[in-house]
TORZA-350697 format. One line per 4 residues: number of its first residue (from 1); their letters; for each residue z, x, y of C-alpha. Coordinates in nm, 3 decimals. Example, Ala and Ser with C-alpha at 12.3 -4.5 7.8 and 13.67 -1.06 7.14 Angstrom:
<recs>
1> as> 0.780:1.230:-0.450 ~ 0.714:1.367:-0.106
</recs>
This chain:
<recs>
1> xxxx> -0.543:0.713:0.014 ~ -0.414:0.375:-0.049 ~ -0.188:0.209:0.171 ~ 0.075:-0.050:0.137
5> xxxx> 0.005:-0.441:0.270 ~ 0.281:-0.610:0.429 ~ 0.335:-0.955:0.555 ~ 0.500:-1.042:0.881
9> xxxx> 0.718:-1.347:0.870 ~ 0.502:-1.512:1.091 ~ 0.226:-1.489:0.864 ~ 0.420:-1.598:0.526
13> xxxx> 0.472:-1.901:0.734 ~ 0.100:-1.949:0.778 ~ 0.018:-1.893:0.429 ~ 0.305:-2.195:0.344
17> xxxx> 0.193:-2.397:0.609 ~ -0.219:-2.352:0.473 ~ -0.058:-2.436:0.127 ~ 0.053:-2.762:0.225
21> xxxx> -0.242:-2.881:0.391 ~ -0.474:-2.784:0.137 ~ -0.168:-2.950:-0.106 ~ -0.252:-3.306:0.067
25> xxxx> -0.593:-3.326:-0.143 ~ -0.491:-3.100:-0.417 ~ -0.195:-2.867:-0.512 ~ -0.403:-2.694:-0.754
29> xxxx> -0.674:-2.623:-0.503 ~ -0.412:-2.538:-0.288 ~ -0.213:-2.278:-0.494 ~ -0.611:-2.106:-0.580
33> xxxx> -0.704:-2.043:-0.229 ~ -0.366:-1.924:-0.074 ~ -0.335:-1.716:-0.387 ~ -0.687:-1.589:-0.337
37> xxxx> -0.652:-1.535:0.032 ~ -0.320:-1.294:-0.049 ~ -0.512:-1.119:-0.286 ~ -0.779:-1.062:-0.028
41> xxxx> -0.529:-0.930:0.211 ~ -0.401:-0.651:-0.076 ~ -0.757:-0.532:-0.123 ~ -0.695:-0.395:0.239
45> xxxx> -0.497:-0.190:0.052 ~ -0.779:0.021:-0.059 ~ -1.004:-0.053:0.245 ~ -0.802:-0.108:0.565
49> xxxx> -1.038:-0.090:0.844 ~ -1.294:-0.287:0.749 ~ -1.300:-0.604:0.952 ~ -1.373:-0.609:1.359
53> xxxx> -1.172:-0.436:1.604 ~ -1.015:-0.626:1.866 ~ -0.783:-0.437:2.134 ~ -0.918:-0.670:2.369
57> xxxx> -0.642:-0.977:2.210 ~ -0.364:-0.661:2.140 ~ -0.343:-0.294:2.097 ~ -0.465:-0.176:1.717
61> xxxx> -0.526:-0.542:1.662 ~ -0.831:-0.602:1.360 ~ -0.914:-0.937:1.193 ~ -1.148:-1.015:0.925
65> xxxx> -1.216:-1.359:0.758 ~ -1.213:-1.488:0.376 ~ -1.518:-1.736:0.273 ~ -1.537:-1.771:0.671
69> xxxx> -1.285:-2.042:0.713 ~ -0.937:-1.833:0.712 ~ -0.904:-1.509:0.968 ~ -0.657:-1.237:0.859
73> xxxx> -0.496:-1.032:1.209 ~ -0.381:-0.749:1.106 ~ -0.277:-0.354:1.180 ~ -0.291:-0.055:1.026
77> xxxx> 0.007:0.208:1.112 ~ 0.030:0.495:0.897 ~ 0.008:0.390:0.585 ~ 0.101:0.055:0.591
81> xxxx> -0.141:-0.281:0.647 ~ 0.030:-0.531:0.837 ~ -0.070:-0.896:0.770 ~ -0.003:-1.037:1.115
85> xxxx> -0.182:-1.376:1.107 ~ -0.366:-1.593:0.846 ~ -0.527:-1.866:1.087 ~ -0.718:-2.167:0.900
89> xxxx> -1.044:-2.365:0.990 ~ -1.096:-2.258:1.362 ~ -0.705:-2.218:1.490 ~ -0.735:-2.043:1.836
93> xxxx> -0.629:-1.704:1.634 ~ -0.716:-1.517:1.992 ~ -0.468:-1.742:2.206 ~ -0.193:-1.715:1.955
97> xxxx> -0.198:-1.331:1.930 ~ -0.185:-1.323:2.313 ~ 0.104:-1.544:2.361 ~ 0.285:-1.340:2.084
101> xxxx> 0.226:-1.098:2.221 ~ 0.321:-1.176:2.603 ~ 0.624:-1.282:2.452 ~ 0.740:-0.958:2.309
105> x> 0.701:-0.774:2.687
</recs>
């Protein structure tokens, strides 16, 4: 069964905003690695619970990481992926997701 990946706005945001740091050294660079971490998040297409589960941040919450600098949050309901976060170089992925979250109650 494959399933459909879909960005939140939030993370589209990230992805622009990882873009233009990475863009400071090199826009080339920069346009290779977001490119390649989108790509990453549409093979969870095919495979979408791989990763770590992590209810303990939010409810059906899993993240995984590309070349262990960038973790992808994300959720799988039915038969869609969600891309929820794409956090860069150590961000405090675990706070963010909670605050978002605290803020939706």
């Amino acid at each position: 069964m494959t399933y459909k990946v879909v960005f939140a706005p939030e993370a589209e945001d990230q992805l622009a905003e990882l873009y233009r740091y990475i863009a400071v050294a090199s826009s080339e660079i920069a346009t290779r690695y977001t490119n390649a971490v989108v790509t990453y998040c549409e093979g969870l297409a095919q495979f979408p619970y791989r990763g770590t589960a992590r209810s303990d941040i939010r409810p059906g919450l899993r993240t995984t990481s590309y070349k262990k600098r960038t973790v992808i949050a994300f959720a799988v309901f039915d038969r869609n992926v969600a891309i929820i976060g794409v956090f860069y170089g150590g961000r405090d992925y675990e706070t963010i997701l909670r605050d978002t979250e605290a803020t939706r109650d």
